[in-house]
PLY file of the C-alpha trace (Angstrom):
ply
format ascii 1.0
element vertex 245
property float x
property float y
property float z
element edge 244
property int vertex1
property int vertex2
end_header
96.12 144.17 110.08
99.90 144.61 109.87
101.72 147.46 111.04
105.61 147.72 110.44
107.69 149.66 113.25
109.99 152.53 112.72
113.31 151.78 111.01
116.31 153.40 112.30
117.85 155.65 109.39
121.62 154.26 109.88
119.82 150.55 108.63
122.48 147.34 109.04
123.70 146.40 105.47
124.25 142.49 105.85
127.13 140.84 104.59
125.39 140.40 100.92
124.74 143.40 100.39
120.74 143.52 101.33
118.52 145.07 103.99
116.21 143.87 106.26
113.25 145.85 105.59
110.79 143.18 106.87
112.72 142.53 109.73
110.60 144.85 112.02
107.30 143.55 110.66
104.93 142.34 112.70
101.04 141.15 113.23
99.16 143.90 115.12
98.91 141.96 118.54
95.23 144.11 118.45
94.23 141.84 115.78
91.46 140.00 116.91
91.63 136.33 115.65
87.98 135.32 115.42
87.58 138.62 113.20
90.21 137.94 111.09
89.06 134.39 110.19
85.33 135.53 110.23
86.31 138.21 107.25
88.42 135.81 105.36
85.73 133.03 105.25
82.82 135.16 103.98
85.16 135.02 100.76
85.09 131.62 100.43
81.59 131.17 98.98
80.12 127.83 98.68
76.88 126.59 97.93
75.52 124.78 100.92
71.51 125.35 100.86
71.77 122.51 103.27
74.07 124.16 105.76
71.99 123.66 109.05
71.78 119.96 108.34
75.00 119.33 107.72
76.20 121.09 110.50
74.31 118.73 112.64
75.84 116.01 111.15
79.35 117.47 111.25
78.71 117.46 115.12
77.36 114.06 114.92
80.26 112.84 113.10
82.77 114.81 115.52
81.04 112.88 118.54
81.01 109.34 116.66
84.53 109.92 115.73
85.56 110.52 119.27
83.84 108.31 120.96
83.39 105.51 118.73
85.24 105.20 115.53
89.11 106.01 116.82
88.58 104.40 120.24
87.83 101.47 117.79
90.68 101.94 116.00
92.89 102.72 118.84
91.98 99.04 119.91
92.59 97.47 116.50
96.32 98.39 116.23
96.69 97.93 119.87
95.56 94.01 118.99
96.88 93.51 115.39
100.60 93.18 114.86
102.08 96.05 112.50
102.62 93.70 109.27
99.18 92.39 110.04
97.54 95.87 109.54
100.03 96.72 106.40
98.71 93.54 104.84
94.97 94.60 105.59
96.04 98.06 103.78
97.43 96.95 100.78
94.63 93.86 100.29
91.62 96.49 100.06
94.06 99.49 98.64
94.24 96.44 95.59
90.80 96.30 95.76
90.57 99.94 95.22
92.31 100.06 91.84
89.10 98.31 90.07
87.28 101.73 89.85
91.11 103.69 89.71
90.95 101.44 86.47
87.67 102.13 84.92
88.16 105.62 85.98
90.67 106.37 84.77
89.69 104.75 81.70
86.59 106.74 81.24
88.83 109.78 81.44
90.80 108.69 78.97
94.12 108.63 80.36
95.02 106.06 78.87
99.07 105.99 80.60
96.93 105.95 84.41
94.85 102.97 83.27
97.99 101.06 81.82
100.01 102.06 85.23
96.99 100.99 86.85
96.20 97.69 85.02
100.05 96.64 86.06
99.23 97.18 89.24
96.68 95.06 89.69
98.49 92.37 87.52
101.80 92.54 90.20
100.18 93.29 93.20
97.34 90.31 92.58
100.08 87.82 91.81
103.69 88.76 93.08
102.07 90.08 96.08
99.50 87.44 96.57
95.92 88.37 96.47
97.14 92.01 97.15
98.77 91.69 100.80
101.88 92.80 99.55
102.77 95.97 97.29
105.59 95.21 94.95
104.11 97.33 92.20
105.11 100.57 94.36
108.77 99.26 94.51
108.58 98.41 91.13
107.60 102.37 90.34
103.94 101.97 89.82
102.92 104.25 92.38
99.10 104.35 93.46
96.39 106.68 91.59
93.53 107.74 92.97
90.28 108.23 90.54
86.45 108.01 91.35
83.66 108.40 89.58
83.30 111.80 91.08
86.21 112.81 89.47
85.25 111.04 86.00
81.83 113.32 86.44
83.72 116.51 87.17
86.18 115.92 84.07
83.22 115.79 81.98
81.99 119.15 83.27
79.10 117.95 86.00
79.30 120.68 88.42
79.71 119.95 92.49
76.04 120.74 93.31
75.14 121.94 96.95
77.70 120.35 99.50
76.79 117.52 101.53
77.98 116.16 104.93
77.48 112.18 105.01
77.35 110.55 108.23
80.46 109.03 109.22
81.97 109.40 105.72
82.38 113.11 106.22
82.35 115.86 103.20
80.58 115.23 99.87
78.77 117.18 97.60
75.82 116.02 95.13
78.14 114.78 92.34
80.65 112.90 94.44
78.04 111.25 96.31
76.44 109.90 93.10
80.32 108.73 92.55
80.11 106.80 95.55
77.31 104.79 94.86
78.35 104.03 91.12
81.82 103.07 92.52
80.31 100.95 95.17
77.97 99.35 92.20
80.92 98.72 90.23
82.47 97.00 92.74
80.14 94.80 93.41
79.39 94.09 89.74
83.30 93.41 88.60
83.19 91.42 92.13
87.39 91.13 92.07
88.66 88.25 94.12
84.85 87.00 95.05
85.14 89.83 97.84
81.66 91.12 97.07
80.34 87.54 97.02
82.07 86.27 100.38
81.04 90.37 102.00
77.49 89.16 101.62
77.87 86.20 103.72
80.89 87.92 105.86
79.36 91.49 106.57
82.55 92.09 109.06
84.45 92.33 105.67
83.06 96.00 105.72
83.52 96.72 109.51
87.19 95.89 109.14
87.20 97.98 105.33
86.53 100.57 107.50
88.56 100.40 110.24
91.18 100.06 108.30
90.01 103.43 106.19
90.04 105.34 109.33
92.97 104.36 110.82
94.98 105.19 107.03
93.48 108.77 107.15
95.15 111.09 109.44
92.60 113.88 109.65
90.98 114.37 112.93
87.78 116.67 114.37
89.23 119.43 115.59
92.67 119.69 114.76
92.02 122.84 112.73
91.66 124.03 116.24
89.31 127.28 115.05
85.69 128.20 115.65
85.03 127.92 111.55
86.32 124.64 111.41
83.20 123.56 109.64
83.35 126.27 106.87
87.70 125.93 106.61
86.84 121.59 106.10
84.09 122.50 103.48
86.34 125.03 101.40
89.74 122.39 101.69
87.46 119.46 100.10
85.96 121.32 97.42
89.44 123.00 96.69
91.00 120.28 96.76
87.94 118.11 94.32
89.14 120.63 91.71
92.82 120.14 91.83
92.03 116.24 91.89
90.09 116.89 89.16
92.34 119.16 87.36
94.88 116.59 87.32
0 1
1 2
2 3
3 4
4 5
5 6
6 7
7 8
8 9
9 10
10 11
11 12
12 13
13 14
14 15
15 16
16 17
17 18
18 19
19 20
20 21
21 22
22 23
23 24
24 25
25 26
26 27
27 28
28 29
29 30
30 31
31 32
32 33
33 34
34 35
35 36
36 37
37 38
38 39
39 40
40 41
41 42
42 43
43 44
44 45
45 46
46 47
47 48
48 49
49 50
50 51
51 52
52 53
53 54
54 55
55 56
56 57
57 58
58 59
59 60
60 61
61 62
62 63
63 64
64 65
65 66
66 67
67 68
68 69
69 70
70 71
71 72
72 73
73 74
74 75
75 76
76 77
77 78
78 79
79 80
80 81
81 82
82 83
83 84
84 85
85 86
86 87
87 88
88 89
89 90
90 91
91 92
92 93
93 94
94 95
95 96
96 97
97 98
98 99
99 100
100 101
101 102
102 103
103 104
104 105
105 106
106 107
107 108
108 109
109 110
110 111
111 112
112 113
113 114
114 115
115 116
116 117
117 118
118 119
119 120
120 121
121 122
122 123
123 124
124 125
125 126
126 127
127 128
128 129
129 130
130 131
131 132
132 133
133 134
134 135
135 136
136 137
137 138
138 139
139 140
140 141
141 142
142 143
143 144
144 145
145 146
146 147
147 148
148 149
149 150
150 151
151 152
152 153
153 154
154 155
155 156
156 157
157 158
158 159
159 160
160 161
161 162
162 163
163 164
164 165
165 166
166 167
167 168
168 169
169 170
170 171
171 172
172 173
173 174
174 175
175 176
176 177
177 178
178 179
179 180
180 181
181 182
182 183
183 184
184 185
185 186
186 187
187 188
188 189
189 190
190 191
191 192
192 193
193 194
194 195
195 196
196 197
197 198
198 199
199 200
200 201
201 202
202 203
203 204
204 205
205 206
206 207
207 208
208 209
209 210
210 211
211 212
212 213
213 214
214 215
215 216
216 217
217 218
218 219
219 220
220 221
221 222
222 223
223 224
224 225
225 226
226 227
227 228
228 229
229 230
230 231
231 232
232 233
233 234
234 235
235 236
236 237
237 238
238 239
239 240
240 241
241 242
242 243
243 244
């Protein structure tokens, strides 16, 4: 795949005293792309018995993503003033540390949880119901821990991979952390949120918004042919270095 062209035999010394011997290296321009990534990817095994399913819901969530979700967000900062959407960020990002907390409790980290449980205390109070982050500038930074993760410390393997609608790549055992995150949510019920969400349903429309517009990844920025199979082996990579850490 690499071929190196011929090297004169009076070779410039540079000035500190070392050659250049990749300096004539170069990718063999008969290299055809699509066969290059095709042979890399049938490395990356990964167990997806569900593969033709998910794929249609990969498409379906490339489509909704395009033509609903970031037009919708597109609109949303074009409407909300910038301190207005920071405030919306940091209110549910507060919400989020309830399960960072009992996550990272059930994994025993016991430094995490503390960090954690000072975050909620500053961020609650100091910055009012959460709208404001002063435990970041205070050096608490943010963890993130799901119940996904506490599964996977315990030794639950990934199971087959999953694509959810809308919410994009799972797998078995971090879709079962989704729910029991979601449950304890609504269970601890921090701030009444869960209450008021049952009479205020737009609570979860604007959750999400928000979510989207926070996560930079878009449909078809990989820009290859195996974008599908390149997403599914960077989330389950990257499950095992969250998990790792």
């Amino acid at each position: 795949m690499l071929s190196c062209g011929t090297v004169s035999a009076q070779t410039t010394v540079e000035d500190d005293g070392f050659k250049q011997p990749l300096k004539e290296l170069k990718f063999n321009p008969g290299l055809n792309q699509r066969e290059f990534e095709r042979s890399t990817l049938s490395a990356l095994e990964i167990q997806d018995p569900l593969e033709s399913w998910n794929r249609r819901v990969y498409h379906f969530n490339y489509r909704f993503d395009q033509w609903v979700f970031l037009p919708v967000v597109d609109g949303y900062r074009y409407v909300t003033p910038g301190f207005v959407q920071k405030g919306v960020t940091n209110f549910f990002s507060n919400l989020g540390d309830v399960p960072n907390l009992v996550n990272s409790a059930l994994q025993l980290k016991g430094e995490r949880a503390l960090s954690t449980t000072a975050r909620l205390l500053f961020n609650t109070t100091l910055g009012v119901v959460g709208l404001w982050d002063p435990a970041t500038l205070m050096g608490l930074p943010k963890h993130s821990e799901d119940f996904g993760q506490t599964l996977g410390f315990y030794g639950t393997p990934a199971g087959p991979y999953l694509m959810l609608p809308i919410l994009g790549p799972s797998n078995l055992r971090d879709t079962t952390g989704l729910v029991v995150d979601y449950g304890v949510s609504q269970e601890i019920n921090y701030l009444n949120v869960a209450e008021i969400t049952k009479s205020h349903p737009e609570i979860i429309v604007i959750r999400g918004i928000d979510q989207r517009a926070t996560t930079s990844f878009r449909y078809g920025q990989l820009n290859s042919p195996f974008e599908y199979e390149k997403l599914r082996f960077f989330y389950t990579e990257s499950r095992k270095l969250q998990i790792a850490e």
